[in-house]
N, C-alpha and C positions, 0 to 999 in steps of 0.2 A: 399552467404548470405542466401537464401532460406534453404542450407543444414545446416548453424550455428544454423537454427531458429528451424529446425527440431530435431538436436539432442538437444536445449535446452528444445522444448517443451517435445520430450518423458521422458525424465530427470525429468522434472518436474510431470509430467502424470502417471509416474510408482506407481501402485498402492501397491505396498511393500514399496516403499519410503513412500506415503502420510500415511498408517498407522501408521510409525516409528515416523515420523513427529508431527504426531494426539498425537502419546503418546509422548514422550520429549516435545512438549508444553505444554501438562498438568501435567508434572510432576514439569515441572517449575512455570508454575503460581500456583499451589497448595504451591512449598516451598515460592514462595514470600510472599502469601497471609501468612504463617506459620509465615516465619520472619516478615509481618508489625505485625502481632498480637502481637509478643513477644517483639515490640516496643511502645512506645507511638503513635499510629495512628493520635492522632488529630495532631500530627506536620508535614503530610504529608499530609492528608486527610480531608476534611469537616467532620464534627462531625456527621450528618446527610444527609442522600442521600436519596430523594423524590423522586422517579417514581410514577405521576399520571397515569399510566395505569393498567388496574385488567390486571390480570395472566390470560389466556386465560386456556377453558379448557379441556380438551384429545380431545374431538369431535371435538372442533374447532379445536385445530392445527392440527388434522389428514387430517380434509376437506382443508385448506389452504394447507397443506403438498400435496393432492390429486392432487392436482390443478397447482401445480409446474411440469417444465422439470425435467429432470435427465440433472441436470448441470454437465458439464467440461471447465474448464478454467485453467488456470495459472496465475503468476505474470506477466505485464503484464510491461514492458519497449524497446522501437526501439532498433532495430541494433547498430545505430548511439549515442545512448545516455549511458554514462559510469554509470547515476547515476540518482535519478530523479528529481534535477536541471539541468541538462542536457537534459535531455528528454522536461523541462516546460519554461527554460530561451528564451528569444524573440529570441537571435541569435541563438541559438541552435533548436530552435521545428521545427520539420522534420515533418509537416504533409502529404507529400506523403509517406516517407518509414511508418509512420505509418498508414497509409490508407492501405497501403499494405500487411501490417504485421496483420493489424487485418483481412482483407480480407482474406490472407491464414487461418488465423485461424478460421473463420467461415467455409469458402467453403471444405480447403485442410483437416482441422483436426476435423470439428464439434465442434469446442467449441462454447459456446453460454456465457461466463462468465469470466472478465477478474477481477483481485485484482489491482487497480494502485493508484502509492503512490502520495501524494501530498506535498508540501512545504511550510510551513510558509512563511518564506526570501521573498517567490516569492510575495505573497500577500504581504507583506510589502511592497515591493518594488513598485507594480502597482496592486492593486487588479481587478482595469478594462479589463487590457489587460491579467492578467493570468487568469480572467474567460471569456474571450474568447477565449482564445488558449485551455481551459477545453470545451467550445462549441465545438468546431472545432473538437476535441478527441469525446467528445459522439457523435456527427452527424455521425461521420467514424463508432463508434459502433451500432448507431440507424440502420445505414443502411443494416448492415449487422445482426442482429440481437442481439446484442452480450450487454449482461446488466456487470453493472460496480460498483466492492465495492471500492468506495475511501478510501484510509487509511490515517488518519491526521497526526499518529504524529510516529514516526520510530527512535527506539534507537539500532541501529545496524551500526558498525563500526565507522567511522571518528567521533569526540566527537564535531570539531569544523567545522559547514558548514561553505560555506561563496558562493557567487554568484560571477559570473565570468569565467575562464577558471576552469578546475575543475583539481585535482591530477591528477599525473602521475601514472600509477600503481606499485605496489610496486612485483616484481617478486614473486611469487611462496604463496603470500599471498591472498587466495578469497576473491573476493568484495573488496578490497583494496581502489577502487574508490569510492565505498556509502558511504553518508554521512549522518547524523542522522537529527532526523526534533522533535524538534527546534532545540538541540544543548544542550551540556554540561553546558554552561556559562548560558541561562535561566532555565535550569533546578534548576540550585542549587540557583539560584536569585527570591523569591518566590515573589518580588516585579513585577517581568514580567510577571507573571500568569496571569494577567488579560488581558493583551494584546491576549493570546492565546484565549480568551473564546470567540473573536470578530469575 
């Protein structure tokens, strides 16, 4: 277990990978941003998008940037979880392997900074008891020092989640087991949107 954890961390860590990375993601949100433009936007998008915050200016974010670690982290899911329903489902959340797992990752690798995905479904389901089992995940990371970007919403692989036992993997196919957060079906039903904003 420890050795799976290691060859997934350095995988992730190689910094020829995260460059490659850095560009193919910007090369894709630039074509999306290219195709919403040469669509009608307002049938996707709010017409207007309001950030009440000024733009901060070289000095300031140079002092804030000062003031920061030299972060290392990865995406951040247990041994035991195939997906991140699996990782957050009541029967499923493993908080010792992930005590453990983020423990190595502080002490054995120096990371101080984990990306972990979260799940609508789960909220649906018991928004009390999935922001405790989200307690229970930062406490592990509080202790070890280790800060956390939650990701809401994740359109990569399976189109339809669902809660429960989770797929079987599909041979010779990666990630086969992730499943997307919300899902296909509110995606394309603009009447659910509102439910996500809560």
């Amino acid at each position: 277990c420890h050795f799976t954890f290691l060859v997934h961390i350095s995988s992730i860590c190689c910094v020829y990978h995260i460059k490659w990375l850095s560009i193919i993601t910007a090369t894709i949100l630039v074509a999306i941003f290219l195709t919403l433009t040469a669509y009608n936007r307002n049938k996707l998008l709010p017409s207007k998008v309001y950030v009440n915050v000024a733009r901060w200016s070289e000095k300031q974010a140079n002092e804030w940037y000062s003031r920061q670690p030299w972060y290392v982290g990865a995406n951040f899911i247990p041994s035991t979880a195939v997906n991140v329903l699996e990782m957050w489902q009541e029967d499923t959340f493993d908080i010792r392997t992930i005590a453990s797992e983020i423990r190595w990752a502080s002490t054995t690798y120096n990371m101080n900074i984990m990306r972990v995905f979260l799940h609508y479904l789960l909220w649906k389901e018991n928004a009390k008891k999935f922001y405790n089992r989200i307690e229970q995940f930062l406490n592990q990371c509080e202790t070890y020092g280790i800060k956390v970007i939650f990701v809401l919403f994740d359109e990569c692989w399976n189109p339809l989640p669902k809660l429960g036992k989770q797929p079987k993997p599909i041979p010779g196919v990666h990630n086969s087991q992730w499943v997307r957060c919300p899902g296909q079906n509110i995606l394309e039903d603009q009447t659910k949107w509102t439910m996500l904003k809560q």
